[in-house]
C-alpha positions in Angstrom: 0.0 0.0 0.0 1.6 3.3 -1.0 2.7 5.6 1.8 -0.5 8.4 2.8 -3.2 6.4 2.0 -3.7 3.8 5.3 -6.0 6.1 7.0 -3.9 8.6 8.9 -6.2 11.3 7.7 -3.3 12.5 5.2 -2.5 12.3 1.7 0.4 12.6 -0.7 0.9 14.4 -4.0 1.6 12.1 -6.6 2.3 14.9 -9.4 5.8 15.8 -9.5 6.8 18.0 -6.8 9.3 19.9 -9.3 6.3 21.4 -10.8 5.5 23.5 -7.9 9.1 23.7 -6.1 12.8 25.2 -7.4 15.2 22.8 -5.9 18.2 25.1 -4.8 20.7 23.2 -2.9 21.7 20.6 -0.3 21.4 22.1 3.3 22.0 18.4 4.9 21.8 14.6 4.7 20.9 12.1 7.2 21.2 8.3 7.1 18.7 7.5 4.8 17.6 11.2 3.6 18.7 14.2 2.2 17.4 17.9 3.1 17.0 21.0 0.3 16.4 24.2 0.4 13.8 25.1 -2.1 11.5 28.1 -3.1 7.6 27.4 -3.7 7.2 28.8 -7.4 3.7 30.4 -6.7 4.6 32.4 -4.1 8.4 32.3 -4.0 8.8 31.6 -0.2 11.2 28.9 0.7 10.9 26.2 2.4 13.2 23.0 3.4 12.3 19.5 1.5 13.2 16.3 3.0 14.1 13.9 0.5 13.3 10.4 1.1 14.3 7.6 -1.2 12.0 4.8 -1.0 14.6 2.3 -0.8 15.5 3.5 2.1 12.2 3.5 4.0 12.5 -0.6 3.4 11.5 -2.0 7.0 10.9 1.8 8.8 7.9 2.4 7.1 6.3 2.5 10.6 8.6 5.5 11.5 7.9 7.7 8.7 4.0 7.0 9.1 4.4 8.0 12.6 5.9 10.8 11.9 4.1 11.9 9.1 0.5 11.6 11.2 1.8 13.4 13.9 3.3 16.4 11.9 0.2 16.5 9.9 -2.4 17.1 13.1 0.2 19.8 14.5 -1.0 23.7 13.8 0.7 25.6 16.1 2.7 28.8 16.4 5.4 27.7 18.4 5.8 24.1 16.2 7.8 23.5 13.1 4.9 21.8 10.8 4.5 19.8 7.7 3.3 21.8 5.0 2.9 19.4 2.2 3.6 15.6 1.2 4.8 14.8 -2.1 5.3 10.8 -3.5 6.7 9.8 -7.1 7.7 6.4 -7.6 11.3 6.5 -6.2 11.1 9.1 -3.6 8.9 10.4 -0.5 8.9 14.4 -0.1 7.7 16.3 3.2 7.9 19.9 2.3 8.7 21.8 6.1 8.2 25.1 7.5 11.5 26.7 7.2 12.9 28.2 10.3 16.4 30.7 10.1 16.8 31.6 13.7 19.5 29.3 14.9 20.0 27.4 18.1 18.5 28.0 21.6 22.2 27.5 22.9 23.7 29.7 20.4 21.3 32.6 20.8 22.0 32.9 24.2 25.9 32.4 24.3 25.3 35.9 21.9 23.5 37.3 23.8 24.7 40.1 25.5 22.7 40.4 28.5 20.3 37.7 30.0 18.1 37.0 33.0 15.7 34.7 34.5 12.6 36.4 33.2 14.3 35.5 29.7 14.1 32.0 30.5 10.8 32.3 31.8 9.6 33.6 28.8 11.0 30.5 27.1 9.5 27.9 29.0 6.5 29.7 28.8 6.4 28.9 25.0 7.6 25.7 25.4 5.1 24.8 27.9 2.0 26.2 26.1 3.3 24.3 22.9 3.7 20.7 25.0 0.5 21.3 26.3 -1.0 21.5 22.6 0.4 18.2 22.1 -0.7 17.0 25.2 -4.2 18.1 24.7 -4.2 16.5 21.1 -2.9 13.1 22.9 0.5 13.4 21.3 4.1 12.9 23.3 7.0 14.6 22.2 9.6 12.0 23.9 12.3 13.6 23.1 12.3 17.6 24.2 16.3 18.7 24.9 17.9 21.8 23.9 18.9 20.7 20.3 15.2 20.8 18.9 14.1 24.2 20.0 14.9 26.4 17.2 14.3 30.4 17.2 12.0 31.0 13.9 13.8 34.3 12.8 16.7 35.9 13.9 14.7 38.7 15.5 16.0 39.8 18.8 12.0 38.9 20.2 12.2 35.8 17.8 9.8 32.9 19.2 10.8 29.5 19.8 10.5 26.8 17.8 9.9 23.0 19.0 11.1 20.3 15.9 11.7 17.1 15.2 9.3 14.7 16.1 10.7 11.4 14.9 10.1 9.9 18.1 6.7 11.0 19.0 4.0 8.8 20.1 0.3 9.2 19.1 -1.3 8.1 22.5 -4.7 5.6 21.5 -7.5 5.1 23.8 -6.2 3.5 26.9 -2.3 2.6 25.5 0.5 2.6 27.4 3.8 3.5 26.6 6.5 1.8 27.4 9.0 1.6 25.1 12.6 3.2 26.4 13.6 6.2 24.1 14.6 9.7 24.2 17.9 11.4 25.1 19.9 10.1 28.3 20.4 13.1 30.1 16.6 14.5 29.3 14.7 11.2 30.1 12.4 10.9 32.7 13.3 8.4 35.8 10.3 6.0 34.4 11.5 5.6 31.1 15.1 4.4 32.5 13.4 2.0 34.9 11.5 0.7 31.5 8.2 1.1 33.4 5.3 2.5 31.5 4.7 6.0 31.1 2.5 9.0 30.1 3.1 13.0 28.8 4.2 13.4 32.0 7.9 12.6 30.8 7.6 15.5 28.4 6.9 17.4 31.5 10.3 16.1 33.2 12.3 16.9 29.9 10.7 20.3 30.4 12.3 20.7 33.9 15.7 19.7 32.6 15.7 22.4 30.1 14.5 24.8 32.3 17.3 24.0 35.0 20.4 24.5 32.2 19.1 27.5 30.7 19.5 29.0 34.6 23.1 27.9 35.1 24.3 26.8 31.9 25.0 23.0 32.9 23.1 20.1 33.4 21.3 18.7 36.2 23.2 15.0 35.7 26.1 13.9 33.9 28.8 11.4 34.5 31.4 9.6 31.8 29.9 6.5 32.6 26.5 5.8 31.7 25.6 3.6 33.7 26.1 6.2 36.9 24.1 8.8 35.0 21.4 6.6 34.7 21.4 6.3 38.7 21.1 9.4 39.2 18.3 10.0 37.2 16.7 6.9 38.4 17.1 8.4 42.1 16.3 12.1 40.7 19.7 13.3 42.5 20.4 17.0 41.6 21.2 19.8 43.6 21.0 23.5 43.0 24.7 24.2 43.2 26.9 27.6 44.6 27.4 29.8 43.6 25.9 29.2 40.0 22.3 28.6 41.9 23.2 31.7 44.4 21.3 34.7 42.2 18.4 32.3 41.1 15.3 32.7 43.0 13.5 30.3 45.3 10.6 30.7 42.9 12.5 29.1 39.7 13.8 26.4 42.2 10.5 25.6 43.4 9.6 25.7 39.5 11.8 22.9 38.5 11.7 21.1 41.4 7.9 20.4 40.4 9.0 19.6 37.0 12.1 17.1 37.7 10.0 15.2 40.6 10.6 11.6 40.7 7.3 10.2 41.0 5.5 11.1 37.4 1.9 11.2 39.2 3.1 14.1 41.5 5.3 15.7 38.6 3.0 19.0 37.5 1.7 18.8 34.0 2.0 21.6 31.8 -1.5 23.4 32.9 -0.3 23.2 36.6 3.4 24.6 35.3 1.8 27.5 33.3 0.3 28.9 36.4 3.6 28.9 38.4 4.1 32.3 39.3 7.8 32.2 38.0 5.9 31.5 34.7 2.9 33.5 34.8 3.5 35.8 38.0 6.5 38.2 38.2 8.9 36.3 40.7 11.3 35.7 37.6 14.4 37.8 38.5 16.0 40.7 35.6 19.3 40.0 37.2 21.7 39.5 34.5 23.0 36.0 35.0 24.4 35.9 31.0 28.4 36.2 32.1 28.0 32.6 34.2 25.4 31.0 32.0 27.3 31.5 28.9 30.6 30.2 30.6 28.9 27.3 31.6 27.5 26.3 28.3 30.3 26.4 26.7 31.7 24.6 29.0 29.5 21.9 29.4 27.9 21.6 26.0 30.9 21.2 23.6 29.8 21.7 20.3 30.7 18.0 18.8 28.4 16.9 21.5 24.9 19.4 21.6 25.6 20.9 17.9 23.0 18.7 16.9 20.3 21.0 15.4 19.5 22.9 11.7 22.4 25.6 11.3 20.5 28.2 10.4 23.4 29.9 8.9 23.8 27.9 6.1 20.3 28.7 4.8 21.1 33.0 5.4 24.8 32.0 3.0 22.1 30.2 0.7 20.0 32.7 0.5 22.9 35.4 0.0 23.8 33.1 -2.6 20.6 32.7 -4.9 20.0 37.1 -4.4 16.8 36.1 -1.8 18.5 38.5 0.7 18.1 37.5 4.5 14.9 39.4 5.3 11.9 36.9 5.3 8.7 38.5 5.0 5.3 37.1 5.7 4.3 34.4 8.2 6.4 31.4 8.0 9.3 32.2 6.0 12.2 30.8 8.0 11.8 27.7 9.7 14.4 24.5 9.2 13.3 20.9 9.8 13.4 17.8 8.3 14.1 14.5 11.3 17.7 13.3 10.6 20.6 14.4 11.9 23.2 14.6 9.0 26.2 16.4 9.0 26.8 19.6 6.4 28.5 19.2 3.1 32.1 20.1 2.2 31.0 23.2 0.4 29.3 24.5 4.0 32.2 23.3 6.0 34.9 25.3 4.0 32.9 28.4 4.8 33.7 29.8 8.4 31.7 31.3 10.8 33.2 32.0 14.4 30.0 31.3 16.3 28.7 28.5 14.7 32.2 26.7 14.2 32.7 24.1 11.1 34.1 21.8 9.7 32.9 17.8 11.1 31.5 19.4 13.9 28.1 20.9 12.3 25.6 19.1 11.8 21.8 20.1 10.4 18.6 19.0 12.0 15.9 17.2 9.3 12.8 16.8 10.4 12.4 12.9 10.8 14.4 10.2 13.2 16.7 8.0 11.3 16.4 4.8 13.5 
């Protein structure tokens, strides 16, 4: 049965996809895909096309319909969607929003100042955006740092939340239980391979929230196995003098997030009314000097440079005369769900605050397990 038509509620285009799209060039490619650039011919707005031979979809079928009837059910400011679906005999196309606004670890290394109420204002996004997916009875499973994306390179920009190759569609009454995710943002349950709910999205969300206040995360050790027992025990600590300017309230915030026991932990209705989130208890004490430190630290690039580089599509633009001002409503916003690293031609190019060479990497918009 040809992809799209299994009743997901979504269907392909079977005419051929260069008829409506310029193909420009090659932003990435993953293990079994390859990620363009390319400009919509009626309207000229560009987009990013993920490139799937079918070949390759031999045996993971499963994943990309998963991923595909997620995407397609997701309408929401603060998400990356899936804006068309395109099938010709040898290939599977999802045309994404295109996001240009780089990393959330990037963006606030730059920054120049950067408080609590900053942060705040993040989760707050993230937050209302999880809770869409909650609502619809989707799980994220894997919320970390490297899939939010800002959607422009506005100083205001929004966040972005991508890549949902290994999101779950909850059914009536189904459990999940299948261990996946990112060590060091997966909830205790998942580790201890016990079932589970949204309520590890929730956890993931308390994770993030505690490294964008000190730059550093809440576990880590070399050995995996010791990093697991911490998470399994939830041992973390607010640490001085990096936790010494944060306030009790964004303590108490994560705290409630990164709680052990998952029918305790709040859920992202009960976290949006937090008063660090919706009150004014989130401090404008300019914490940027230590956070920024500590990031770069403790997030080497070969390690969390793991999402879209955003630059490459502002050089491609430069390149085809598109200039780097995106007008109308979703002009800039990268995603496709493999992780592949750049080509040559993007890795001769330098770029002091993005680095190069092996170490970048794009984000697609779809899982390659």
């Amino acid at each position: 049965m040809p992809l799209g038509e299994d009743g997901n509620g979504w269907k392909k285009k079977t005419s051929d996809i260069k008829e409506h799209y310029d193909f420009k060039e090659v932003l990435g490619t993953g293990a079994f895909s390859e990620v363009v650039l390319a400009e919509e011919k009626r309207t000229q707005r560009l987009v990013a096309i993920k490139c799937i031979p079918k070949k390759a979809l031999e045996g993971k079928e499963n994943n990309i319909e998963n991923e595909i009837a997620v995407l397609h059910r997701i309408k929401h400011p603060n998400i990356v969607s899936l804006e068309d679906i395109f099938e010709s005999t040898s290939h599977l196309y999802l045309v994404m929003q295109l996001v240009s606004g780089g990393e959330l670890f990037d963006r606030i290394v730059e920054k120049g100042f950067y408080t609590e109420r900053d942060a705040s204002q993040l989760i707050h996004q993230i937050l209302d955006a999880v809770k869409y997916l909650h609502d619809m009875g989707i799980v994220h499973r894997d919320l970390k740092p490297e899939n939010l994306l800002y959607y422009s390179m506005d100083e205001d920009s929004k966040i972005m939340i991508s890549d949902f190759g290994l999101s779950k569609i909850e059914g009536a009454g189904s459990v999940m239980s299948t261990a996946c995710g990112t060590p060091g943002y997966v909830a205790p349950e998942v580790l201890a391979q016990k079932p589970y709910s949204k309520a590890v999205d929730c956890w993931s969300i308390g994770v993030i929230s505690y490294i964008l206040l000190c730059g550093y995360p809440p576990f880590y050790d070399e050995n995996d196995a010791k990093l697991f027992e911490q998470i399994l025990k939830a041992e973390y600590e607010f640490d001085s003098p990096y936790w010494d300017d944060i306030s009790d309230s964004a303590k108490d915030f994560i705290c409630h997030l990164m709680e052990k026991d998952p029918l305790k932990r709040y859920t992202c209705e009960q976290a949006l009314q937090h008063p660090w989130i919706c009150g004014d208890t989130a401090l404008d004490k300019n914490i940027h000097e230590s956070v920024s430190a500590q990031i770069k630290k403790n997030f080497a690039k070969s390690k969390w440079k793991q999402a879209f580089n955003a630059t490459a599509v502002v050089r491609h633009m430069r390149k085809l005369q598109l200039g780097t001002s995106l007008e109308g409503p979703s002009q800039i916003t990268p995603t496709s769900p493999c992780h592949g690293h750049l080509l040559p031609e993007e890795e001769e190019e330098e770029d002091d605050d993005l680095g190069n060479g092996e170490e970048e990497s794009c984000k697609l918009a779809v899982h390659s397990e």
